[in-house]
N, C-alpha and C positions, 0 to 999 in steps of 0.2 A: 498752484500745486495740484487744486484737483483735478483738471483742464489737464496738465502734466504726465499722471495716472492713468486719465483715459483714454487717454492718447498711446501709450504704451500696452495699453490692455487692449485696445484696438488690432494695433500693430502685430502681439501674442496672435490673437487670433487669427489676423488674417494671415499670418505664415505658417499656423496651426494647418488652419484649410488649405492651403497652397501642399503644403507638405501630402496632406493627407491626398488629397487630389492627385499629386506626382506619385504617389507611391501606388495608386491603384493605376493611374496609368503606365506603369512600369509593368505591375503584374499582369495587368492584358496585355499590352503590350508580348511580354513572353509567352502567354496562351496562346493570341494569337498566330504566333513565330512558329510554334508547335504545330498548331491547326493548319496552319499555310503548309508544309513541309507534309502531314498524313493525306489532305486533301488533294495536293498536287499528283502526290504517287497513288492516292485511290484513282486520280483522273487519267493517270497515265497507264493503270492497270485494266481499268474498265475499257478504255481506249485498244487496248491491246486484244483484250477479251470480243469488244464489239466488231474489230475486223479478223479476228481470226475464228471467231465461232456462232457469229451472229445473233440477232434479235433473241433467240432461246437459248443460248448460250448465256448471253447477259442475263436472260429472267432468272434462269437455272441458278448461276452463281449468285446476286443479287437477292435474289429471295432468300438463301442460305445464310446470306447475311444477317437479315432483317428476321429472320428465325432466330438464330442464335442472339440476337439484339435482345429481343424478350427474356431470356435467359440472364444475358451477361449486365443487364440495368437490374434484375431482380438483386442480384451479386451486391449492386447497392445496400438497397433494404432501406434508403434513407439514414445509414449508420454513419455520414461522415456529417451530413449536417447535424444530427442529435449529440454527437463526440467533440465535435469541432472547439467548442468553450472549453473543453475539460484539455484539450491539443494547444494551446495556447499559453500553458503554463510553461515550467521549466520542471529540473530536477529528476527525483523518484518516480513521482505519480505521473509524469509525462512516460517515461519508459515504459510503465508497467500499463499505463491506460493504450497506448499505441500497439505491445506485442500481444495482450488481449484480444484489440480489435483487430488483429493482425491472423490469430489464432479463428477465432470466429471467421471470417473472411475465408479461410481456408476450405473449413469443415462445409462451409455454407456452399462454396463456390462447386466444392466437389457433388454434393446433393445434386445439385441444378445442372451439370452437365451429366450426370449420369441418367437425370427424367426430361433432358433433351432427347439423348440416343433412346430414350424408350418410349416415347412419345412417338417416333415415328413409324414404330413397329402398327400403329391403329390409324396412321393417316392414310387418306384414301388414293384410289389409283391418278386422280388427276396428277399428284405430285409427283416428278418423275424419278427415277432411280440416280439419275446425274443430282438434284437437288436435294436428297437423301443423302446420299454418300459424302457431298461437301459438306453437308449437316456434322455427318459423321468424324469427318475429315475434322472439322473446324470445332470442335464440341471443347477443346483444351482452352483456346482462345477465353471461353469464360474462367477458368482457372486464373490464367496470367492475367486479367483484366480485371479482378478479384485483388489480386496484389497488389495491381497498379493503383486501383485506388485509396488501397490504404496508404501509400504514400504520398500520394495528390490529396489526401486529408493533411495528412503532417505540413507539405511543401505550401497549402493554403493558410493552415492556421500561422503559418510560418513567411506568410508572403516572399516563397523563395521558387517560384514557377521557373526560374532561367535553370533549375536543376533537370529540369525534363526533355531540358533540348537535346545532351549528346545522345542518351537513351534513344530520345525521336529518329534524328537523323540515321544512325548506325542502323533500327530496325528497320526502318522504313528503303536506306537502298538495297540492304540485304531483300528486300518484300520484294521488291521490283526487277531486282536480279534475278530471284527464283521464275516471278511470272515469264519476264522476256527469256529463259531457259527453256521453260515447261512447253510455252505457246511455239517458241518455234520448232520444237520437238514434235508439235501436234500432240503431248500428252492429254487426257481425259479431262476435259472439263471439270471436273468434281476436283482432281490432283493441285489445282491453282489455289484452291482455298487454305494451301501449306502457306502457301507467299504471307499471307496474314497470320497462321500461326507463328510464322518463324518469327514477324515482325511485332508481335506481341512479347512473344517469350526472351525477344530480346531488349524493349519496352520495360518490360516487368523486373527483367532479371537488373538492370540498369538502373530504375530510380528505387528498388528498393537498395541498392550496392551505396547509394547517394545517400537514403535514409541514417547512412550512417552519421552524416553533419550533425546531427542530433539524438540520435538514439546508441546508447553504447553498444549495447547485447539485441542483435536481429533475431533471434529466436522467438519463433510466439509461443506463446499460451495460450493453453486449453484449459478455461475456465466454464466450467460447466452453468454456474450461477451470473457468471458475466455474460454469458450468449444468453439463459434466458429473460436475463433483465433488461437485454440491448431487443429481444424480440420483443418485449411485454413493450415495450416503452415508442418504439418506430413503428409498430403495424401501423398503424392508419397511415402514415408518411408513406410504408413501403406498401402498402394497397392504393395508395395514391398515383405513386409514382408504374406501378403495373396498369392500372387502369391509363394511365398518358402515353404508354409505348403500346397497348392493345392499340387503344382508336388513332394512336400517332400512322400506326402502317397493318391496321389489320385488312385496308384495303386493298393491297396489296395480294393476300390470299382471296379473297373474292374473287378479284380479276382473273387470279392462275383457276380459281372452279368455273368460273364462267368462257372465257376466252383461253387460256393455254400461257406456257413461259414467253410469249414474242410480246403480247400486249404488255404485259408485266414487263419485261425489258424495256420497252420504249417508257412507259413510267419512270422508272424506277431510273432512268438515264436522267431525265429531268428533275426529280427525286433529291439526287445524288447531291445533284447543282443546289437545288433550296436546301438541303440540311447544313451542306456546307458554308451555310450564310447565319442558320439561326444558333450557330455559334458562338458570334457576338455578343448578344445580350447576356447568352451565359457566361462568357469569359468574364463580361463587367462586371455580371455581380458576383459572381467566385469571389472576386479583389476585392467588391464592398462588403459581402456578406461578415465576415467580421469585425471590419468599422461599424457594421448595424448593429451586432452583437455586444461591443463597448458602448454604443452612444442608449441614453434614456431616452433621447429626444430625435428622433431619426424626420425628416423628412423626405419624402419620397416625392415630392411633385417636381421638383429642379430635374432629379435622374430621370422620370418621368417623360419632361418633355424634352430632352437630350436623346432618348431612345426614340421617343417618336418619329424626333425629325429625322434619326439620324436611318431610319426604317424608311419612312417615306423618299427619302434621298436615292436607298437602294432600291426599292422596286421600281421608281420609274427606269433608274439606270438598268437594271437585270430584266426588265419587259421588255427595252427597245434592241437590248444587246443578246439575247435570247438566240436568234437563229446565230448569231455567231460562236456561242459557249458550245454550244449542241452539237455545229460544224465543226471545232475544232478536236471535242473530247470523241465523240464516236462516228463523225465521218457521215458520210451519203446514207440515206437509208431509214434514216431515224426523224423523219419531217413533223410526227406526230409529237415527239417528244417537245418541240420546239413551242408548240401550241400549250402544251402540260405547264413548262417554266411558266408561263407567260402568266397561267391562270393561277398558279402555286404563288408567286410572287405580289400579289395583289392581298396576298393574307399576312405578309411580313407585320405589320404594324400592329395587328393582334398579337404578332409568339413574340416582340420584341417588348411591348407593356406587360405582356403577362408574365415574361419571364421574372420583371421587376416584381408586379404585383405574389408573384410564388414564394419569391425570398423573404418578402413583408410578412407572408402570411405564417413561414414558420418562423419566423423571429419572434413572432406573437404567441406560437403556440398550436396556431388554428390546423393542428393537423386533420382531424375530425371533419374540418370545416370544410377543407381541400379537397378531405373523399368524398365527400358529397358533391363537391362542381365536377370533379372527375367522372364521376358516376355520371352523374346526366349526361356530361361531354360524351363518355363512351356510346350510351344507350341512342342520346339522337346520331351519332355518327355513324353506329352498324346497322341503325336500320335507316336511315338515309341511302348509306352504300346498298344493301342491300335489294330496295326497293329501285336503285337510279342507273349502279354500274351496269346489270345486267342489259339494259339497254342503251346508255348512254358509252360505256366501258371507260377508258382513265380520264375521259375530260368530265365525268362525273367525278371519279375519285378526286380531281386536282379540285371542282370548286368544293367539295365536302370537308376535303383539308383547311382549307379557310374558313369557312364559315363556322364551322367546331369550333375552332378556336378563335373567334370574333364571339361565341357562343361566352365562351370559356371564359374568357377578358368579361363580358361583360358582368356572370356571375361572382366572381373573384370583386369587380365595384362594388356591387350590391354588397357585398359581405365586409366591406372596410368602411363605405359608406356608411351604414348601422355601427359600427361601431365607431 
């Protein structure tokens, strides 16, 4: 009988794990499906940009990007992962906790795009007026992107990611209709950075239409004592998370002070290719991060070595297949860029552990903990570039990218291994 029992109690679990394993493969799985669909049309935009406006045309638009990125990740604040347990529930307090952070998100979003556009008023003459203006052009994008993740918190706590695909797709051929319009017009460089507003605002406008599967009344709240109890509570998270998109791409302006928008282009072409890769690790643990938040007893050494291998798998394949990505997304011209992937992609297996090890660390709490690996990470990164790109130019920035965060991984052990 007892033999019986444990037999049974076996079997519970092991379809327990099966289940829970399928259900996270389902939700990347859908991230994924997302990510493939924005990546394709940014390859196809960039593509279209690099033969019709070339090397500076790309840095121009590109940089714009990666400017307003600083921006529309502060939009975060760290607010979905500190919320995420409270979005899990049902009922009343799910409603009212979601139009809350729905309302804060707003107010917050609008702040940060208005000391975007003023921030530029004091940037210096290397930046050029084409990079300004898409600046300008593109400043809404934090708005809508503001939105979207208040309901990519709902659709996570909710393991319901297949909500974001017609949103995806609808914005996304709209994005690439406007660009293939504008580019054969020859309109202004700066005017193309619409293609990504429109495909936001239609993004935005879409999964929060969806938020309705769960939330009755889409209207936020403006809660005065809720914003500042969500700011008291996420600073170090959202200083954390500032400090990782600084030294993630403030190399980037380096290169445009020292060299001009065409270096920066050919980077940034390369760039393009490695971020669209280190999306992986985050998709997985999007889908775990809430099994982490249920279980007492989390192990992280199995996911561990699943991401490693499944990193090392990718860089050798993305090192050898390098000149071919390169050729195919922006054409003749860009040889440099080719060499960038090659050195970018040898740093995969640090951003694919560390991504695991980031999730661990605020499951624990260790926000504090975070700003502190961040901080070093930032400090040796800007004065590494600092001291290397001016001579070496982006094949310095590509190995600094790596080795940061080889950096980064390594401190994040240090801090779990103590405890």
């Amino acid at each position: 009988m007892l033999s019986l029992l444990l037999f049974f109690a076996l079997v519970n679990r092991y379809n327990n794990l099966v289940q829970k394993l399928l259900k996270i493969s389902q939700q990347t799985f859908w991230q994924i499906v997302v990510k493939a669909i924005t990546t394709t049309s940014g390859f196809i935009i960039i593509g279209i940009i690099s033969r019709n406006y070339g090397q500076s045309g790309v840095g121009d638009f590109t940089l714009a990007l990666i400017y307003l990125t600083f921006f529309y990740t502060l939009a975060d604040f760290g607010f979905n992962a500190h919320v995420l347990s409270r979005l899990q529930g049902t009922g009343y307090g799910l409603q009212i906790e979601w139009r809350k952070l729905l309302g804060v998100r707003i107010i917050w979003s609008l702040v940060l795009a208005i000391s975007a556009v003023l921030l530029l008023l004091v940037m210096p003459s290397s930046f050029t007026l084409d990079f300004k203006l898409s600046t300008l052009f593109g400043s809404l994008i934090i708005l809508f992107f503001a939105m979207n993740l208040t309901s990519s918190a709902l659709f996570q706590s909710k393991l319901r990611y297949d909500l974001d695909i017609v949103p995806t797709i609808v914005g996304v051929l709209l994005s690439v209709l406007v660009t293939i319009l504008f580019a054969s017009q020859h309109f202004p460089i700066y005017t193309l950075i619409l293609s990504y507003v429109v495909a936001w605002f239609i993004h935005a406008l879409g999964t929060y239409l969806a938020s309705k599967k769960f939330i009755n009344n889409l209207t936020p709240l403006f809660d005065l004592n809720y914003l500042k109890n969500l700011f008291k509570s996420t600073w170090p998270l959202a200083g954390t998370l500032i400090l990782n998109i600084v030294y993630f791409r403030i190399d980037s302006f380096i290169l445009t002070a020292n060299f001009g928008s065409a270096q920066v282009g050919l980077y940034n072409i390369a760039y393009q290719v490695f971020q669209s890769i280190l999306v992986l690790p985050t998709f997985i643990m999007n889908s775990f991060y809430p099994f982490i938040l249920k279980s007492n007893k989390f192990s992280f050494k199995k996911p561990l070595l699943g991401l490693l291998g499944m990193a090392i798998f990718i860089t050798i394949f993305l090192y050898y297949l390098s000149p071919l990505l390169i050729g195919l997304i922006a054409g003749s011209g860009f040889t440099a860029s080719i060499t960038s992937l090659q050195i970018l992609s040898l740093g995969l297996p640090a951003f694919f552990v560390s991504s695991l090890l980031w999730w661990v660390l605020i499951s624990k709490g260790f926000y504090k903990k975070l700003l502190v690996i961040y901080t070093i990470g930032l400090v040796f990164n800007i004065v590494t570039n600092l001291i290397f790109v001016p001579q070496y130019g982006l094949l310095a920035a590509s190995w600094i990218t790596g080795l940061s965060e080889y950096l980064i991984l390594t401190l994040q052990i240090m801090v779990l291994w103590r405890k």
